[in-house]
C-alpha positions in Angstrom: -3.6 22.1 -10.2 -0.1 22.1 -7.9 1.5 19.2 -6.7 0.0 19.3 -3.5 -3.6 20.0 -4.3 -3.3 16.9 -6.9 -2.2 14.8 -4.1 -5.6 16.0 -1.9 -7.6 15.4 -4.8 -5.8 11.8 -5.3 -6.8 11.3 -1.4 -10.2 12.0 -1.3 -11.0 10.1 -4.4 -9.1 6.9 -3.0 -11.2 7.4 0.0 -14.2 9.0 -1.4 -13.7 11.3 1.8 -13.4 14.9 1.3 -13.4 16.5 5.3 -10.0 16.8 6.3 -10.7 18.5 9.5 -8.4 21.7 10.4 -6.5 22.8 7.6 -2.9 23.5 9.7 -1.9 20.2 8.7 -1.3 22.2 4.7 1.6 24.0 5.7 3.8 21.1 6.3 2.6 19.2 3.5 3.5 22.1 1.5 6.7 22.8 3.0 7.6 19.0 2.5 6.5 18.5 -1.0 8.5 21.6 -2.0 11.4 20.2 -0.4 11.2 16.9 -2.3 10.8 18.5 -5.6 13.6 20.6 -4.9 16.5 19.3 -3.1 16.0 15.9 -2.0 17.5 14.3 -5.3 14.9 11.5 -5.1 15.4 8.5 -7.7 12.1 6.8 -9.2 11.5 4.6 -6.6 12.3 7.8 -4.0 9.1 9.5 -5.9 6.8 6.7 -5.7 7.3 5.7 -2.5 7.2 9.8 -0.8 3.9 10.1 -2.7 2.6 7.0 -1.7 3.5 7.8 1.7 1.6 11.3 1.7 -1.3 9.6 0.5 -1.1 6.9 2.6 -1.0 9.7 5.7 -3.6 12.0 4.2 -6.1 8.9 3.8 -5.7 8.3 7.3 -6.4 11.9 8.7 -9.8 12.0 6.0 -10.5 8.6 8.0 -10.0 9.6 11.0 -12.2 12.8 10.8 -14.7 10.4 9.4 -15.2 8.4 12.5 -15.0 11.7 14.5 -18.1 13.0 12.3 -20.3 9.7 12.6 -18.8 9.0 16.4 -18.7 12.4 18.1 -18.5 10.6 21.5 -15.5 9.0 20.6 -13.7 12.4 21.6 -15.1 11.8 25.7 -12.0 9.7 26.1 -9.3 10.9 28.3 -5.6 10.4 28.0 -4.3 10.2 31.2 -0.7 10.0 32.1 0.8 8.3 29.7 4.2 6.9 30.5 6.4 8.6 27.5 9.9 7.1 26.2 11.8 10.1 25.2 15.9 10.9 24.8 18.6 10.1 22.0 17.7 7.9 19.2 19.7 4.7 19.4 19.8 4.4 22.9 17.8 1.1 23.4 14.3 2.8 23.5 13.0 0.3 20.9 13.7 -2.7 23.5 12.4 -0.8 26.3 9.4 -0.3 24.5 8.8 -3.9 23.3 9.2 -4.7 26.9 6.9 -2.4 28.3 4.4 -3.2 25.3 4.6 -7.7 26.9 2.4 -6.1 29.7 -0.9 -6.5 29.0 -2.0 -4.4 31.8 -0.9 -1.2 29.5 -1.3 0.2 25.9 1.1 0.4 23.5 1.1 2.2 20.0 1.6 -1.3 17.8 3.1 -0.9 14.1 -0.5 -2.2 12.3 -2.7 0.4 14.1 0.1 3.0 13.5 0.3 2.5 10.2 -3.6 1.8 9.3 -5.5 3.3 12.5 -9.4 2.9 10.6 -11.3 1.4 11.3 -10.4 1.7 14.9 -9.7 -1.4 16.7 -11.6 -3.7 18.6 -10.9 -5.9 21.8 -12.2 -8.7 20.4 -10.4 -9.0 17.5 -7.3 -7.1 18.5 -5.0 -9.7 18.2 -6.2 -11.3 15.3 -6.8 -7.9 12.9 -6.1 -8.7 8.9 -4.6 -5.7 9.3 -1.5 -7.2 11.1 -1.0 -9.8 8.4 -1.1 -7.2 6.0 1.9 -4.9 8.1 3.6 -8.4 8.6 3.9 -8.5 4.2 5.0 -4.9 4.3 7.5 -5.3 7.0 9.0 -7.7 4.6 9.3 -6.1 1.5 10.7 -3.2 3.8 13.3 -5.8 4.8 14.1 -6.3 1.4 14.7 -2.7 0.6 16.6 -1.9 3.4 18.8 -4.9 4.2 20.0 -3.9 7.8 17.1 -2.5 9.2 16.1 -5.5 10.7 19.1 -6.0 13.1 18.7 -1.7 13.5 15.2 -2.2 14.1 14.1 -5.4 15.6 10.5 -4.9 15.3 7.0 -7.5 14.4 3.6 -5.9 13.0 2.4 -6.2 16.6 5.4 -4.2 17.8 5.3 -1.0 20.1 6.2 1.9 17.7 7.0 5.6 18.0 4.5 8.0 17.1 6.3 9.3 14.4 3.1 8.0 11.8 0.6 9.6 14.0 2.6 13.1 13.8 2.7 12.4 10.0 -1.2 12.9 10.0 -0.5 16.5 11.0 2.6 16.8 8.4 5.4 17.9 11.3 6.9 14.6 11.8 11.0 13.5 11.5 9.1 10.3 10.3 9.2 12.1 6.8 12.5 13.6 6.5 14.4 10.5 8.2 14.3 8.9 4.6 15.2 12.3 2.4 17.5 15.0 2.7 15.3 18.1 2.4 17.1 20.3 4.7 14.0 23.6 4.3 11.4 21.2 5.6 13.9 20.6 9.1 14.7 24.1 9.6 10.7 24.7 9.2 9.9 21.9 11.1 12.9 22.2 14.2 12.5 26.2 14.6 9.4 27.4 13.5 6.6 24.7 13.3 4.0 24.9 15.7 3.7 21.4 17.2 1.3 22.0 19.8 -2.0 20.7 17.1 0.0 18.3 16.2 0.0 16.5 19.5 -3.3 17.5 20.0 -3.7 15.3 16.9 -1.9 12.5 18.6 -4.3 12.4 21.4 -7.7 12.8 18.7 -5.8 9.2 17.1 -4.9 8.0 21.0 -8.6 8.4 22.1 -10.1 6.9 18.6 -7.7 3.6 19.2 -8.9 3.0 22.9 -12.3 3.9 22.3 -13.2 0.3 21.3 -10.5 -1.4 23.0 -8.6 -0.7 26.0 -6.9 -0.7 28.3 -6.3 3.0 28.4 -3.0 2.9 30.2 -0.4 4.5 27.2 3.1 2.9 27.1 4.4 5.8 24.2 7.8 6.1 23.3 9.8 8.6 20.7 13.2 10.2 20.7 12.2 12.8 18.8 10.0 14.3 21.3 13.2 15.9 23.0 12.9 18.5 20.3 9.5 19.6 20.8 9.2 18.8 24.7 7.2 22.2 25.9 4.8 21.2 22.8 4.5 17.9 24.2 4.0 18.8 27.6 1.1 21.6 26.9 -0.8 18.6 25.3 0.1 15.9 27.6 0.8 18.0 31.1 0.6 14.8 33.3 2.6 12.5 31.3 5.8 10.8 33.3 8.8 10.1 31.0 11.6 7.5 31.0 15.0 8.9 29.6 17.6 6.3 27.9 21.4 7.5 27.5 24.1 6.2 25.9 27.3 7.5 25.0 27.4 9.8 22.7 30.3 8.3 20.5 27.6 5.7 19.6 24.6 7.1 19.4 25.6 9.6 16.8 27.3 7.0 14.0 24.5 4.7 14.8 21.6 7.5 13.9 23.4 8.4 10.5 23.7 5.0 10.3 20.0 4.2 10.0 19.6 7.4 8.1 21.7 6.3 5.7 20.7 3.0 4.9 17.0 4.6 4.5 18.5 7.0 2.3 20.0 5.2 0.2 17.3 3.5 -1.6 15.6 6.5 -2.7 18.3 9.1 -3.6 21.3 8.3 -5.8 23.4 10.9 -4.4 23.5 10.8 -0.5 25.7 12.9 1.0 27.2 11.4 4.0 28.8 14.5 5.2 25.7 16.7 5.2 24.3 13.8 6.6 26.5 13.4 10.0 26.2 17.7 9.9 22.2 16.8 10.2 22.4 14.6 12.5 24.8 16.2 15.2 22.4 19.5 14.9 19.5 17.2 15.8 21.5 15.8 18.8 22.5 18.9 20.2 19.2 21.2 19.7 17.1 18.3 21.0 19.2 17.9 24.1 19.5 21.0 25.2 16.2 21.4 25.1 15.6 18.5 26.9 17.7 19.6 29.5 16.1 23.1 29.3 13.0 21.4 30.3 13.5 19.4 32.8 16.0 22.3 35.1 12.7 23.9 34.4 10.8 22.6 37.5 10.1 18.8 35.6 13.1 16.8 37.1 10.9 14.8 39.3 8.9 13.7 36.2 11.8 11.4 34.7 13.9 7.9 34.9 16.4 7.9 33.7 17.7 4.3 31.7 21.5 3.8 30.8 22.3 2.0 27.5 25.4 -0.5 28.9 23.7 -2.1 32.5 20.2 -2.6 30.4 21.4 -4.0 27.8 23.2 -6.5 30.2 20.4 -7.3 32.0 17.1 -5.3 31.5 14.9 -6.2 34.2 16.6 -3.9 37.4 15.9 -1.1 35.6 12.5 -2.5 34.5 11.7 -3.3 38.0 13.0 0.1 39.4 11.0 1.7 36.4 7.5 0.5 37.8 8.4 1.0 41.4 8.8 4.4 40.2 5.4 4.5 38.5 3.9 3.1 41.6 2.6 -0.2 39.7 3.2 -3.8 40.2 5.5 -5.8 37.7 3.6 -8.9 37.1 4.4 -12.5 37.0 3.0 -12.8 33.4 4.5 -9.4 31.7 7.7 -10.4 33.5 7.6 -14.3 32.0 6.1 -12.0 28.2 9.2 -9.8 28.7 11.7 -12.6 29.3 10.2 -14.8 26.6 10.9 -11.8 24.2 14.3 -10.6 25.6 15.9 -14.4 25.1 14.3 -15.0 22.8 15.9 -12.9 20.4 18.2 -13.9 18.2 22.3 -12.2 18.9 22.4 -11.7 14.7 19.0 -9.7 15.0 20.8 -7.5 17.9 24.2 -6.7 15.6 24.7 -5.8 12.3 27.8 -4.1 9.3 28.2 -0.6 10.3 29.5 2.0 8.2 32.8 3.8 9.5 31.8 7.0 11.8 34.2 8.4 9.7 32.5 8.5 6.3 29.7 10.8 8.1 32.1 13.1 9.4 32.0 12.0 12.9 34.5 12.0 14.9 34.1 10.4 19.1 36.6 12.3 20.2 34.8 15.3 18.9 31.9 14.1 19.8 32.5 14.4 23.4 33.9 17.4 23.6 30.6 18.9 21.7 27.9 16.9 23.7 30.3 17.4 27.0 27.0 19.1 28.4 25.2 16.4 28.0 27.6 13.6 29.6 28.2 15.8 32.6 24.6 15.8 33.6 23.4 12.3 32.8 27.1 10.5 32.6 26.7 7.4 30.1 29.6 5.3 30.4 31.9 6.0 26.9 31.9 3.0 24.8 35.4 1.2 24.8 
């Protein structure tokens, strides 16, 4: 038995589930699990914790299909134009999306239903799930293992999260190669995976969560989209999408950044150079894509959100954000968004970053390569 049909086996006997549903989830796992074995370097705890993470995402899916078998009407429920937080990573999406997720009128994706999605939730008990005590002890050992994250990350159990996890179920996901360096599995996964069923998976999970518990309004949000956008859009073709920028002198360091600190704990020999190299390929393709997309005809799909004015003051953008969507910006999700945005702590906003430098990253550069990109959207440089 191969590592990969040991780990099916180890999933269907912790679940004592065997239906998987379609099989085109296999190639990534495959892909992925060769990668790990064979260039990602991992330490002990890096080997413990990527197998307990495919298990943890194959449990899921044979859950999942589970409740489709004995709940066939569970797949009546539509997904209708979600509101979808796209662009670079680092660019304040995970505030906007806390923000957005204080309104109670809409759905957001939290971390405990991301993370453990059966039994699907229920209204009643939504906000009082075990579950979210459970992701509130695993959001502290994760703390502990990764020391800045929490000032990179600023993020509760009951936090809006990207659907990086949900993508996981289908094995195409940057959710699994953001902790190792197993550069096969990206060139797979960036030029050659199909990730059309897997957003098709994201909307099976979407409909399972509301099913018992709405509303059914979707606040989603993930940078990573911009590199699979014409997937994303054949799945979800009357989604709206709001675009954060930031200069690109920032945004770079500060993705390698967080790379690197996941890295670290589970391969003794990170290269940082390779590293910055992944991470400006990732930039570029995704962006020009992106851009790709929307001179395609989409431009009137889109807000745009710059990095520098919202982080001064949020709320203009936030109220020129629902004007846009045609809604109302209520008294109560603004009083929940300004509760959370003072609230915050100024440590849990900053934190000890590593030189630009050690990645191989360069502003100067930097702006000259993305010069594309800051012509069309022009984010103020940082000074």
């Amino acid at each position: 038995m191969d590592r990969v049909d040991n780990l099916l086996a180890r999933a269907r006997e912790q679940t004592e589930l065997t239906d998987f549903g379609a099989d085109g989830f296999l190639e990534g796992l495959r892909i992925f699990v060769k990668a790990l074995d064979e260039e990602a370097k991992l330490n002990e705890m890096g080997r413990a914790a990527n197998d307990g993470q495919i298990l943890m995402l194959l449990g899921n899916r044979l859950q999942v299909e589970d409740w489709y078998r004995r709940h066939p009407e569970i797949d009546e429920q539509e997904i209708v134009a979600p509101l979808i937080g796209l662009g670079l990573p680092r660019t304040g999406s995970t505030a906007l999306g806390i923000l957005l997720g204080e309104d109670s009128a809409a759905r957001s994706l939290r971390n405990w239903e991301a993370v453990w999605p059966c039994p699907p939730p229920e209204a009643a008990t939504y906000n009082s799930d075990p579950r979210i005590a459970l992701m509130e002890q695993s959001m502290k050992r994760r703390a502990k293992l990764f020391p800045r994250m929490t000032a990179m990350l600023p993020s509760t159990a009951t936090s809006p999260t990207e659907c990086q996890t949900i993508m996981g179920l289908d094995f195409k996901s940057q959710l699994l190669h953001a902790f190792v360096h197993v550069p096969s599995y990206v060139e797979w996964l960036n030029h050659k995976a199909d990730l059309v069923p897997t957003y098709r998976y994201v909307k099976r999970v979407l409909k399972l969560l509301q099913w018992r518990c709405p509303p059914t309004k979707w606040r989603l949000k993930n940078p990573s989209h911009i590199m699979f956008i014409n997937a994303l859009n054949e799945v979800f073709p009357d989604a709206r999408f709001v675009m954060t920028h930031r200069d690109i002198g920032a945004v770079a360091p500060s993705v390698a950044d967080l790379y690197y600190e996941l890295r670290k704990a589970y391969s003794d020999e990170v290269d940082m150079i390779a590293l910055g190299d992944e991470i400006k390929t990732f930039l570029e393709l995704g962006m020009r894509r992106m851009i790709a997309f929307r001179d395609g005809g989409q431009e009137h799909r889109f807000f745009d959100i710059h990095f520098a004015p919202f982080q001064k003051d949020p709320f203009p953008s936030l109220e020129a954000l629902y004007a846009w969507m045609g809604e109302m910006l209520s008294d109560s999700a603004r009083e929940n968004m300004k509760r959370w945005w003072y609230g915050t702590p100024p440590e849990g906003r900053s934190y000890e970053r590593t030189d630009p430098a050690e990645f191989g990253l360069d502003p100067a550069t930097l702006h000259v390569q993305f010069s594309f990109y800051s012509s069309r959207f022009s984010p103020p440089q940082a000074a």
